[in-house]
N, C-alpha and C positions, 0 to 999 in steps of 0.2 A: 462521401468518404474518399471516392477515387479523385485525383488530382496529379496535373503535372508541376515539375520544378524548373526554376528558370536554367540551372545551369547542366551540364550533357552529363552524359552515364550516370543517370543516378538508378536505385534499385528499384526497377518498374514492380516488381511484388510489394514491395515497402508502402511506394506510392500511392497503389489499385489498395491494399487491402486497410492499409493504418491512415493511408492521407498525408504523409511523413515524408520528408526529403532525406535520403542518407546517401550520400556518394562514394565514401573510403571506406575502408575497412576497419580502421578506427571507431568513425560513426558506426559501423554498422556493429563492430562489438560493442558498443554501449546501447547500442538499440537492444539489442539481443538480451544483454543482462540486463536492462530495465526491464522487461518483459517478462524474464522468468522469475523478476524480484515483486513485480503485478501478481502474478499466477499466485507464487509462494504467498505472500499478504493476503490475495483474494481466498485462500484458504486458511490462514492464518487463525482469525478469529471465530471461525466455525464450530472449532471443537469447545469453547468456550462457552459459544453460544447453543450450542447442542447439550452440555451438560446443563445450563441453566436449564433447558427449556424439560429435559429431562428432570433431574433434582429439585424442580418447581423453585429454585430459591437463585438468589444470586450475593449470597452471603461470602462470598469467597470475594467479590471485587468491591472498593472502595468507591461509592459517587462520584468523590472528588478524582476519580482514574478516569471514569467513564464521562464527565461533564468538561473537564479538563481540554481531553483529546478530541473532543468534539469543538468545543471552540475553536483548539489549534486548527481544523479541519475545514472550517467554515474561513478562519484566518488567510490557511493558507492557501486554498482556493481562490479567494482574493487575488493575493500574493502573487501569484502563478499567473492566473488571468495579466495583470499590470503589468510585468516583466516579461511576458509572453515566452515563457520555461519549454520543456520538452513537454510533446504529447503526450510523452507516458507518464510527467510527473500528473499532469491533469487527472490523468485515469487513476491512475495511484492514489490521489488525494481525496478522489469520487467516492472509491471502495472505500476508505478509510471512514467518508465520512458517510453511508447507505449502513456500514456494519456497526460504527459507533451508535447511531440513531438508535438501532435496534436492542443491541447492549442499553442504550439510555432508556429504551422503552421496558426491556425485561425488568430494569432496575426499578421500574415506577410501579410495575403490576405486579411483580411476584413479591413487593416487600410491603403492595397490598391484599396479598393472598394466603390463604392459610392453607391451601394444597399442594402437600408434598410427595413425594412417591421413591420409590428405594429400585427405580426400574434398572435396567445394566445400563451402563456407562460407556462400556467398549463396543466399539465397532463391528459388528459381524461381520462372518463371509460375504451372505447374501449382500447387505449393506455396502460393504467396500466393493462388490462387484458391481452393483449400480454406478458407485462415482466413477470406476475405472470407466464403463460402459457411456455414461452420461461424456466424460475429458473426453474420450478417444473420439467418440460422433462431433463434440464442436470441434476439435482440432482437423478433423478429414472435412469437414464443411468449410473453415474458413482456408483451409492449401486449397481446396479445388474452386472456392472464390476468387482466391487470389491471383490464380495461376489464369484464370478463365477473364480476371479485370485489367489483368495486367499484359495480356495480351491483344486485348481491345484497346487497352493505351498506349501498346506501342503502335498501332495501325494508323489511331485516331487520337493523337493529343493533342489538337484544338479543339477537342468536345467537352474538354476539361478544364476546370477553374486553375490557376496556382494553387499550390500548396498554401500551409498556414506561414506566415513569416517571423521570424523569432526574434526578428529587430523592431527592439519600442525605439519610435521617435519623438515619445512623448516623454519628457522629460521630467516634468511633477510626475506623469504615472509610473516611469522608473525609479525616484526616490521616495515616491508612497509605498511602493511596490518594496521595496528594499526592505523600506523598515517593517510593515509587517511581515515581513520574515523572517525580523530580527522580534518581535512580537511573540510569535510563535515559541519561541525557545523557552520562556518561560512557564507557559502554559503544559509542555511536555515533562518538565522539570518537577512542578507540581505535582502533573500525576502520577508519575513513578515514583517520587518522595513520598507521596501519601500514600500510596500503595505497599511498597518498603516497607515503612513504618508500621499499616496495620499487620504487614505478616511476622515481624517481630512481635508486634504486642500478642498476637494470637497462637503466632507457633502452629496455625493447622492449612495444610494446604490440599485438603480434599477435594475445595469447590473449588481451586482453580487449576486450570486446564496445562500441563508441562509442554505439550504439544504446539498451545498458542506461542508462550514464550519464547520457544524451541526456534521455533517458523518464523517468529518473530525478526528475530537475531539473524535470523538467516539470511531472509529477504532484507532486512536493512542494511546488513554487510553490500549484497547484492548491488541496491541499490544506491549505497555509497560511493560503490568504485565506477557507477557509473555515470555518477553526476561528476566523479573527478574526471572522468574519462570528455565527458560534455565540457567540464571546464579547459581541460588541454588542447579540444579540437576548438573549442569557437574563444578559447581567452577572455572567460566571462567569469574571473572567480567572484569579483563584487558581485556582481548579480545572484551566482549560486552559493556565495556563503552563510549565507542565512538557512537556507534548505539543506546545506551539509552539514548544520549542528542540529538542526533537527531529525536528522537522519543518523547521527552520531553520538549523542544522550541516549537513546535507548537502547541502543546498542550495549553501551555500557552498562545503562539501568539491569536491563536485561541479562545478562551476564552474571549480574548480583543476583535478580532475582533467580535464578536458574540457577545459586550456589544455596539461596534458601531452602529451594528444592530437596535439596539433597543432605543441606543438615539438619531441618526441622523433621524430615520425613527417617534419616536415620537414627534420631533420637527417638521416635515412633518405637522402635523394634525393637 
């Protein structure tokens, strides 16, 4: 993971801990909001998947949501790899596509199961005291890594490889690369349209999770401004417009969904 970059001052913690070149300040605010747009997402889909596995069913999400963004996911991995994108989009795509598997798995097994359970749904004390407890020990383990690597590469940085380089000089791999990112867009489009669609025909959103939605919107925001921020520093918007509408449809999607929220649910009352 630790690596040096070809050109001066760049952020020796960036480097030792992520592997990552950033030299400005620029770069270094769109590192930063990638990051916390990873976290946001890597949490994201949790509470979704914590009710399912709770409420034994997954009657709340549509196949086509959960099979959809899984393709997109494998797509855009691809995608990323060919074009050689930001490291966080990598990581990003990773989560995306370890927490969709899982959604894909619950969807096979609980809707071959006939066990259900009426257990609580919310969070506890105890509970939320563990995740705070679990975040706060990886965030003090990776500063005191980073600060302990990054000072051994500043002593010794011919011990170190380069960094990863974000320039394809392969030219069919940047226009394969392109297009399945334009590939992708459809497949996102699917699943929030089929998704949409079943929570109008049903009107009930108990099984699914406000929270994911929520976090959802958040982290895309997030990580919207930060691909625009990547496109302003390296003037690469062909290369990231295809990952800026896919990061930009569910947003939207999103938004809708999060309005159904609250009119299905106060017609409820």
């Amino acid at each position: 993971m630790v690596c040096t970059c070809t050109q001066q001052n760049y952020n020796l913690f960036i480097a030792a801990l992520f592997g990552a070149c950033v030299y400005d300040k620029l770069n270094l605010v769109a590192f930063i909001i990638s990051w916390i747009s990873i976290v946001i997402q890597f949490i994201a889909q949790y509470p979704q998947i914590r009710l399912n596995f709770i409420m034994k069913t997954t009657e709340g999400l549509t196949p086509v949501y959960v099979y959809s963004f899984l393709i997109c996911d494998v797509v855009g991995i691809v995608s990323l790899f060919m074009l050689k994108a930001m490291i966080t989009q990598f990581i990003l795509q990773f989560v995306y596509l370890v927490q969709d598997s899982y959604l894909a798995f619950q969807i096979f097994y609980y809707r071959n199961s006939t066990k259900r359970t009426n257990s609580q749904t919310t969070v506890n004390k105890l509970e939320g005291t563990i995740y705070l407890i679990i975040v706060s020990l990886l965030i003090e383990v990776c500063g005191i890594y980073g600060v302990q690597r990054s000072k051994h590469l500043k002593l010794f940085p011919n011990e170190f490889q380069l960094c990863y380089s974000r320039t394809q000089e392969n030219r069919t791999l940047r226009i394969t690369g392109t297009v399945l990112s334009y590939v992708s867009v459809p497949f996102i489009a699917t699943a929030f349209l089929a998704q949409i669609i079943k929570n109008h025909k049903t009107k009930q959103m108990e099984e699914l999770s406000l929270v994911m939605f929520s976090t959802f919107l958040l982290g895309g925001i997030l990580q919207t401004v930060s691909i625009i921020l990547d496109i302003v520093y390296y003037n690469n918007l062909s290369k990231q417009v295809g990952f800026l509408l896919v990061q930009v449809l569910p947003i939207l999607a999103n938004i809708y969904v999060l309005i159904q929220f609250y009119v299905f649910r106060k017609k409820q009352k």
